[in-house]
C-alpha positions as CSV (number, residue, x, y, z in Angstrom):
1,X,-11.0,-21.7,2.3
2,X,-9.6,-19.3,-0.5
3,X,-6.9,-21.7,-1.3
4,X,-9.9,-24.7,-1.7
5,X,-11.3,-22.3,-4.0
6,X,-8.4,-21.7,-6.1
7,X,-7.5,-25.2,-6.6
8,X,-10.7,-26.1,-8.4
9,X,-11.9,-25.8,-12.0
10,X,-13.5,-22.5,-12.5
11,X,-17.1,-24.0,-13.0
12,X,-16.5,-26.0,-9.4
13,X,-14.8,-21.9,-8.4
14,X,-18.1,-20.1,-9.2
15,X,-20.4,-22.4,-7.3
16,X,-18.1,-22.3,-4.1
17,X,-18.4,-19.0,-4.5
18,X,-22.4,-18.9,-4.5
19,X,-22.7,-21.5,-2.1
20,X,-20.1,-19.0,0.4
21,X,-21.6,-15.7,-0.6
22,X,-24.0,-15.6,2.4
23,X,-21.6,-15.6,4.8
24,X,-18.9,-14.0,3.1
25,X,-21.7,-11.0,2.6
26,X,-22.0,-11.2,6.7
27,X,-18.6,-11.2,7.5
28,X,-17.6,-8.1,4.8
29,X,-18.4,-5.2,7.5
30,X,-14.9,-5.0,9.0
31,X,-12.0,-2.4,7.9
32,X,-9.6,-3.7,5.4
33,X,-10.3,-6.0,1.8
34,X,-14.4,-7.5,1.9
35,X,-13.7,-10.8,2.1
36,X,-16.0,-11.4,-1.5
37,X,-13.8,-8.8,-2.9
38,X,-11.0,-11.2,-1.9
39,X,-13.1,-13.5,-3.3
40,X,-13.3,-12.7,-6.8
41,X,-10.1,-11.9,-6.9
42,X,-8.9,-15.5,-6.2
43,X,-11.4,-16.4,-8.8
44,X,-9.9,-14.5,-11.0
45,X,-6.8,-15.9,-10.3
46,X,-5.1,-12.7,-9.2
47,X,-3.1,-15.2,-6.4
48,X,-3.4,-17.9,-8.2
49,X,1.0,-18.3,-8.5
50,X,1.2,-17.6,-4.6
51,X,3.5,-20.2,-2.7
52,X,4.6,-22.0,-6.3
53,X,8.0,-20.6,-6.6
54,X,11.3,-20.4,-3.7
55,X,14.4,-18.8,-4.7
56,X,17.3,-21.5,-5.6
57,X,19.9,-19.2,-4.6
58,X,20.1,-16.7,-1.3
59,X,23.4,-14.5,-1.3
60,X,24.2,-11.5,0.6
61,X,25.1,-9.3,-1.8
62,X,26.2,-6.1,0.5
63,X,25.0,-2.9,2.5
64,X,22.6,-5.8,4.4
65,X,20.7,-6.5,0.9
66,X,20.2,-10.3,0.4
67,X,19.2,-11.5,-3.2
68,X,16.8,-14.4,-3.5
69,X,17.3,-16.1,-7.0
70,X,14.7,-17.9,-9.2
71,X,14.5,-20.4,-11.9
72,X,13.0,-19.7,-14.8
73,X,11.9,-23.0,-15.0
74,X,12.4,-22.8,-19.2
75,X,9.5,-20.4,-18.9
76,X,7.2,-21.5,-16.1
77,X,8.8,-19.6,-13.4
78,X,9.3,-16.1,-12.6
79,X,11.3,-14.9,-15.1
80,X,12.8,-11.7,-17.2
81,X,10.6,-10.8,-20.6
82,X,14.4,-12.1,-22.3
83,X,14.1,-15.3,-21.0
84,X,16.7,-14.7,-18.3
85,X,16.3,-15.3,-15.0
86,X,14.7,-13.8,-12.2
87,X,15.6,-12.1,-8.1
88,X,13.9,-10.1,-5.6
89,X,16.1,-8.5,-2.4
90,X,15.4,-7.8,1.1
91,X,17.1,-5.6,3.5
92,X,16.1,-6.0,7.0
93,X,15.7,-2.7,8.9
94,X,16.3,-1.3,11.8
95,X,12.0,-1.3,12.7
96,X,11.3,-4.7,11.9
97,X,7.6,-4.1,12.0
98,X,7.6,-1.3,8.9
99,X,7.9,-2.4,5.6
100,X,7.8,-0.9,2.4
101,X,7.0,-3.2,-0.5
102,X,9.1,-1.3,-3.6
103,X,8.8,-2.1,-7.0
104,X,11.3,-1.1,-9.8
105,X,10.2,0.8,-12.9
106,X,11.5,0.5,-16.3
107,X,9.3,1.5,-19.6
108,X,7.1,-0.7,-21.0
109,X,7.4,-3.1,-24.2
110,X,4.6,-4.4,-26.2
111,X,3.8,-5.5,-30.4
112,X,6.5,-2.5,-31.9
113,X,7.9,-0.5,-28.7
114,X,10.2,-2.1,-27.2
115,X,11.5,0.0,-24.6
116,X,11.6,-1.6,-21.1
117,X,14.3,-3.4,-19.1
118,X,14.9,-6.5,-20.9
119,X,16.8,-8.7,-17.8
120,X,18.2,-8.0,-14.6
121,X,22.0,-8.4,-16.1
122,X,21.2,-5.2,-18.3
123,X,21.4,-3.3,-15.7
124,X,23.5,-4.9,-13.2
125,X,20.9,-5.4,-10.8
126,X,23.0,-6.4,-7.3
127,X,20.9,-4.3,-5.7
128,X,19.1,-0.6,-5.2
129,X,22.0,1.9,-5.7
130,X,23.5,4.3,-5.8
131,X,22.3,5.6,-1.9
132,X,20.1,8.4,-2.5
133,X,16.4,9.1,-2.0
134,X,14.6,6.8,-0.2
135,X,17.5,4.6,-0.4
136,X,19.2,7.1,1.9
137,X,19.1,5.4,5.0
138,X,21.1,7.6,6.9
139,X,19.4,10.8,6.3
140,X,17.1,11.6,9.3
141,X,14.5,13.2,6.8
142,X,13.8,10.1,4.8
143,X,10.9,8.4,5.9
144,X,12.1,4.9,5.1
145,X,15.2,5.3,6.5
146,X,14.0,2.8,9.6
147,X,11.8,0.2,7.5
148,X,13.0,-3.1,6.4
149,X,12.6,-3.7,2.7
150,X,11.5,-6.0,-0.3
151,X,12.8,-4.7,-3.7
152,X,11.3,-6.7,-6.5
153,X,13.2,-6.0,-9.9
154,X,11.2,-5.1,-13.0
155,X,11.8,-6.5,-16.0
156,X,8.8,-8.4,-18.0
157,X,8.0,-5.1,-19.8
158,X,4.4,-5.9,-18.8
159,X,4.2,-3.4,-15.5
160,X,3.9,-6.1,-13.5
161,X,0.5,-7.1,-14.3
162,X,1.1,-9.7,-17.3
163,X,0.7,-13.3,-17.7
164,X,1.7,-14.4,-21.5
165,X,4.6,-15.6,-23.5
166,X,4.5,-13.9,-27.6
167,X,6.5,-15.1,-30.4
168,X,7.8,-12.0,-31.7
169,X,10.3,-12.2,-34.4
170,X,11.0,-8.6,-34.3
171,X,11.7,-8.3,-30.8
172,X,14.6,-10.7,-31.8
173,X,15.7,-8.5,-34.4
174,X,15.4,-5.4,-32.1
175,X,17.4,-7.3,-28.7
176,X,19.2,-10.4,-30.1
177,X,17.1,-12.3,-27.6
178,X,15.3,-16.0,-28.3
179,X,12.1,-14.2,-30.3
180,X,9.9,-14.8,-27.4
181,X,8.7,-12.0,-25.3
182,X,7.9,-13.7,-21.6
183,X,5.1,-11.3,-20.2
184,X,5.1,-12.5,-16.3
185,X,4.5,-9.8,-14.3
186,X,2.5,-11.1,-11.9
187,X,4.4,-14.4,-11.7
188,X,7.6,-12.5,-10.5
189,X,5.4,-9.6,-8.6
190,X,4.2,-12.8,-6.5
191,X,7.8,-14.3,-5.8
192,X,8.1,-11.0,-4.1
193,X,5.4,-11.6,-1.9
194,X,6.5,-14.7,-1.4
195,X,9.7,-13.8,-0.6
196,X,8.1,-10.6,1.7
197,X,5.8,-13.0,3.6
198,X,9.0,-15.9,4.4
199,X,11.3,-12.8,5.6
200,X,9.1,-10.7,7.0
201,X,6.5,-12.6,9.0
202,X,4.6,-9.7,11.1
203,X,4.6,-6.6,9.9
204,X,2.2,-3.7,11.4
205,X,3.2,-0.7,9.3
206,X,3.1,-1.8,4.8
207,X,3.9,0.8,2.2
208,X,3.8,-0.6,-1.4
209,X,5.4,1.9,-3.9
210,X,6.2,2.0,-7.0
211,X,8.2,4.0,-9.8
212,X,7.0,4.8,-13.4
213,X,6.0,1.1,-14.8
214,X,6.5,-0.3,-10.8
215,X,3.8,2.7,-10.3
216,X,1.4,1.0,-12.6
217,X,2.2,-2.6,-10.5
218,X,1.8,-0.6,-7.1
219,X,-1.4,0.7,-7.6
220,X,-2.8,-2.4,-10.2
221,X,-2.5,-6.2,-8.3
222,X,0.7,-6.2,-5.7
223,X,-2.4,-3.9,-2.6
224,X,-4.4,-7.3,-3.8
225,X,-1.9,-9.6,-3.2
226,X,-0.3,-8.0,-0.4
227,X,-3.8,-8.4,1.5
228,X,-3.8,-12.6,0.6
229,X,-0.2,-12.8,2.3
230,X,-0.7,-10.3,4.8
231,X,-4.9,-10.5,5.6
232,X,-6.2,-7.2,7.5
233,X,-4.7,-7.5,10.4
234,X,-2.1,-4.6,9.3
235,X,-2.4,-1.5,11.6
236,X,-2.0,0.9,8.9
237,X,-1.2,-0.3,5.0
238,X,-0.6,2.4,2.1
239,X,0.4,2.8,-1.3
240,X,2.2,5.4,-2.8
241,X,2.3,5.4,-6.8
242,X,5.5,7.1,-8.1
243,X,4.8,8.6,-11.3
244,X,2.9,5.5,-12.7
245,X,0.9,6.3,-15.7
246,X,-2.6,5.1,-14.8
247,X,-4.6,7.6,-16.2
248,X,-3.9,7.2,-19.9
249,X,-5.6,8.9,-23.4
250,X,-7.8,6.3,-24.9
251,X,-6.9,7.9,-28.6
252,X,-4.1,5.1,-29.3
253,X,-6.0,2.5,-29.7
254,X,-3.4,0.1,-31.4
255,X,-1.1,0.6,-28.8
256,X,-4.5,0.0,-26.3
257,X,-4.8,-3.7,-28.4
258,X,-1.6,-4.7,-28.2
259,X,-0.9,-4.4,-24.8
260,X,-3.9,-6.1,-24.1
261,X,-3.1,-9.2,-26.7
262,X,0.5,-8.9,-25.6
263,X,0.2,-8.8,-21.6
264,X,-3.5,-10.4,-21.1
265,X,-3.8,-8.4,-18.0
266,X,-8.1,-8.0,-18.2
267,X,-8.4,-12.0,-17.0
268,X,-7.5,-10.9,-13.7
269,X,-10.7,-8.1,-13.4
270,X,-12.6,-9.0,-10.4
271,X,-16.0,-9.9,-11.8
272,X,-18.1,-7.0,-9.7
273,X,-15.9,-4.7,-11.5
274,X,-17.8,-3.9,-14.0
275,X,-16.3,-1.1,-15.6
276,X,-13.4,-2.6,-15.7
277,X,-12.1,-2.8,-19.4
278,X,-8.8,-2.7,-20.7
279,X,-10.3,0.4,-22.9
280,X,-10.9,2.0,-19.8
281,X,-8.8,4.3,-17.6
282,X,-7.2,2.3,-15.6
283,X,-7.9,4.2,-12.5
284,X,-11.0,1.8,-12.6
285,X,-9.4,-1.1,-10.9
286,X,-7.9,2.1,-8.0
287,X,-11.5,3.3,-7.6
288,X,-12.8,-0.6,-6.9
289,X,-10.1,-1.3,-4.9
290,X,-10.5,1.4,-2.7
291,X,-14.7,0.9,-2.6
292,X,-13.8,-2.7,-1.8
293,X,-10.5,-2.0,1.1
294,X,-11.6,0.4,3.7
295,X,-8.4,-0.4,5.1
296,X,-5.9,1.1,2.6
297,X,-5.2,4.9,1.6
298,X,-3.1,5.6,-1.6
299,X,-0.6,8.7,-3.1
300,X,0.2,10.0,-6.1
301,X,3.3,11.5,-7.1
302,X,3.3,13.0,-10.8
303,X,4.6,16.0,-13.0
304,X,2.3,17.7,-15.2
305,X,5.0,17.6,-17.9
306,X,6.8,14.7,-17.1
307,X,8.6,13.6,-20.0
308,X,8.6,10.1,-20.1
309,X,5.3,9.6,-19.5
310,X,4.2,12.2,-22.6
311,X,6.1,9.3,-24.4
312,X,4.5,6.6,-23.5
313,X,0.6,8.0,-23.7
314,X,1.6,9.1,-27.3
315,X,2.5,6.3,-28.4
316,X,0.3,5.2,-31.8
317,X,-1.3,8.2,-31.4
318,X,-3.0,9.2,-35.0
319,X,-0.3,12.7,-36.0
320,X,3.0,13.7,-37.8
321,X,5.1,10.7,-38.5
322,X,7.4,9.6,-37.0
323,X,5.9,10.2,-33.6
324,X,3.1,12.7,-32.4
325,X,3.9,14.0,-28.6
326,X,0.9,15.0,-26.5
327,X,1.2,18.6,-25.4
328,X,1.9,19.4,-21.4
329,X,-1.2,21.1,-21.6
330,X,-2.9,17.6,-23.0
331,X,-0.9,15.4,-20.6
332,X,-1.8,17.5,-17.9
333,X,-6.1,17.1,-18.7
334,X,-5.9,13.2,-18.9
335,X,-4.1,13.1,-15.4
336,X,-6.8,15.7,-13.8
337,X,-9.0,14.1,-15.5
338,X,-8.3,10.5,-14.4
339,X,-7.2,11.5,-10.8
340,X,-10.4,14.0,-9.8
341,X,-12.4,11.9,-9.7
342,X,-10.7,9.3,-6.9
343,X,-10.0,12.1,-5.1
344,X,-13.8,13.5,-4.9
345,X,-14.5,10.0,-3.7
346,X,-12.2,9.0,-1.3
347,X,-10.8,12.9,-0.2
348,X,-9.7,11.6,2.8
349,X,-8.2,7.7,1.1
350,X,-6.8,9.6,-2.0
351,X,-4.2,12.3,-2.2
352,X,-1.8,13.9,-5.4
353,X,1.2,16.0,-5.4
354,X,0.9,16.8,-8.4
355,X,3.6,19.5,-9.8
356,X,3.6,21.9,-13.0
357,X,5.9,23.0,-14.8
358,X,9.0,19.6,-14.4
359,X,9.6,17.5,-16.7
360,X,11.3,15.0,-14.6
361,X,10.0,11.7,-14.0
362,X,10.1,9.7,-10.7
363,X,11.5,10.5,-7.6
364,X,11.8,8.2,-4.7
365,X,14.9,7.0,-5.6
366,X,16.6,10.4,-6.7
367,X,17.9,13.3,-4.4
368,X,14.7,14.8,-5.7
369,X,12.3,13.1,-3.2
370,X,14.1,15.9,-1.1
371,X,14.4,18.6,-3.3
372,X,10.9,18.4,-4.9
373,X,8.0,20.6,-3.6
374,X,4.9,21.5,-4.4
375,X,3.2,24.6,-3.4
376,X,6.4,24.8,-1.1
377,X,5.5,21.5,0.5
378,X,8.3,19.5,0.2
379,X,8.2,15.6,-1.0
380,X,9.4,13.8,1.6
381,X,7.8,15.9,4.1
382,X,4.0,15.1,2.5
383,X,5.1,11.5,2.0
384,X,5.9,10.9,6.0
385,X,2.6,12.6,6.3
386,X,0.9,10.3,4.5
387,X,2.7,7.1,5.8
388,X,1.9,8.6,9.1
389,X,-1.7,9.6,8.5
390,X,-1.1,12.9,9.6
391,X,-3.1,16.0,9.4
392,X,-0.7,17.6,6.9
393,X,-0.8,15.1,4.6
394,X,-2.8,17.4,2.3
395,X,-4.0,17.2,-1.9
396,X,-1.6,19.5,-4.1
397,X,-2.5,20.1,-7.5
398,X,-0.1,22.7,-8.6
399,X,-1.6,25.7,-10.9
400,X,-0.2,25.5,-14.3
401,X,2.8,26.8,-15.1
402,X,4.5,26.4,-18.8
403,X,7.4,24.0,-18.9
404,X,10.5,25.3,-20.5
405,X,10.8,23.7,-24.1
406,X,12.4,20.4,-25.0
């Protein structure tokens, strides 16, 4: 029925969607994504590039990854924000029926920053390497180390959540590129699922996770779509956001503007969501998905000084030319403040290790997914807790403590 939906004109889509809303409304009492939730979403358009792309090219590229190549179709297809094209990789694992959904991270790029992975070429993307943190699959304390794998390569600068192409002169000038910035996030977020759902036809067990801007994409659309190519029928689904800015300062508001004009993410905001705004904290779309999926419980990894993402939230922010930084102290109060709140309302759906003090960024593919504690818990330890839904998976918010200086 969702499909139907999808295929007609949106005036035709909003009347399907009255004349279904009694029994959808009936039917919405089971765990997992309300079925008008799911819904909106397809009005929205949120799977709307589902089942339109298959990779032209599937190689085995080593250490059991396979890489499924796209077209670009000269734009139309998934596709790198260069204009280069597009692959996702798989891995099957030695549990066929865990898999964790990764997405790659990689800065951001909108109107004047451009500073985000530009193709996969630029960084010789074969697959994940070198073997360390969760990519350690011999280590008997990773808690991945049995799961099979979808690794979907970021590189549309948009966080995965775009859907535009800009003519941008000075991105030519800045990359040498064509002078077109190609936005399509959730085009090549939804090859991966496409790619997940055709490799891995059953699973029981789904972790989506993220790092930095794949953080953003992990907690944003890829639980949505991961529910329209998976259903509810998955015995126990999570998502674990590593370091993804999603509570951000609403000060910069140029920077605010042109991601919006520049990635035209807010067309996707189911329509019940009405705080949704892309001058809102984005931990608006967390908080409806978790009202709306009974079914899913998310993590949040995050350093109160974390370097990279003080970079990012200053970013047009009113100061000292050339750039004003945000203070840890600063950075620290708009991720309590954006994060608090989820967890008072879903204590038991929404957990953080949060730690003071590091300025590091990320760490599920670094050495420090097993170095890193908080509180003396230590990272990986909470994180199998959490996949695991386990009594110790517990909500650490460190106690400040200065970071050294920069």
């Amino acid at each position: 029925m969702l499909n139907l939906v999808k295929r007609q004109p949106l005036a035709t889509r909003l009347m399907l969607c009255l004349a279904l809303l009694p029994g959808l409304a009936a039917a919405g009492s089971g765990r997992g994504l309300n079925p008008w939730a799911k819904l909106e979403l397809s009005v929205a358009g949120v799977d709307k590039y589902l089942g339109r792309y298959e990779p032209v090219k599937t190689e085995d590229v080593g250490d059991g990854w396979v890489k499924h190549s796209f077209d670009s179709a000269n734009g139309d297809g998934p596709i790198c924000i260069d204009g280069s094209d597009y692959a996702v990789f798989t891995r099957k694992g030695r549990d066929r029926k865990k898999l964790l959904i990764m997405l790659q991270g990689g800065g951001a790029c909108w109107q004047g920053l451009y500073a985000c992975n530009e193709s996969l070429d630029a960084q010789e993307q074969q697959a994940p390497a070198p073997r360390q943190g969760i990519w350690d699959f011999d280590r008997k304390d990773n808690p991945f180390a049995r799961y099979s794998i979808v690794f979907v390569p970021y590189c549309d600068g948009s966080a995965f959540v775009g859907d535009n192409r800009v003519d941008d002169p000075f991105f030519d000038a800045q990359t040498g590129v064509d002078g077109v910035r190609h936005h399509r996030g959730l085009r090549n977020l939804s090859a991966g699922m496409d790619v997940a759902r055709a490799t891995f036809k059953n699973p029981k067990m789904i972790t989506v996770a993220g790092s930095s801007a794949g953080g953003v994409g992990a907690v944003a659309f890829a639980p949505f779509l991961t529910r329209f190519v998976y259903g509810n029928k998955i015995k126990r689904f999570t998502v674990l956001n590593d370091a993804g800015p999603i509570a951000l300062s609403q000060d910069p508001q140029a920077a605010i503007v042109a991601r919006v004009e520049d990635w035209k993410f807010d067309q996707f905001y189911p329509s019940s969501c009405t705080d949704c705004s892309p001058f809102a904290d984005n931990t608006v779309i967390l908080n409806w998905r978790l009202k709306n999926d009974t079914g899913v419980r998310d993590a949040f990894y995050e350093t109160d000084a974390d370097t990279t993402n003080i970079f990012f939230a200053s970013a047009n922010l009113p100061g000292s030319p050339p750039f004003f930084l945000l203070s840890q102290n600063m950075y620290r109060d708009i991720v309590l403040d954006g994060h608090d709140a989820i967890n008072d309302a879903y204590p038991d759906r929404y957990k953080r290790f949060i730690v003071s003090g590091d300025r590091s960024h990320t760490a599920l593919q670094t050495d420090l997914f097993y170095t890193q504690d908080a509180n003396g818990v230590p990272l990986n330890e909470w994180t199998k807790a959490f996949i695991g839904n386990k009594k110790s998976w517990i909500d650490i918010v460190e106690d400040f403590i200065a970071a050294p200086p920069l």
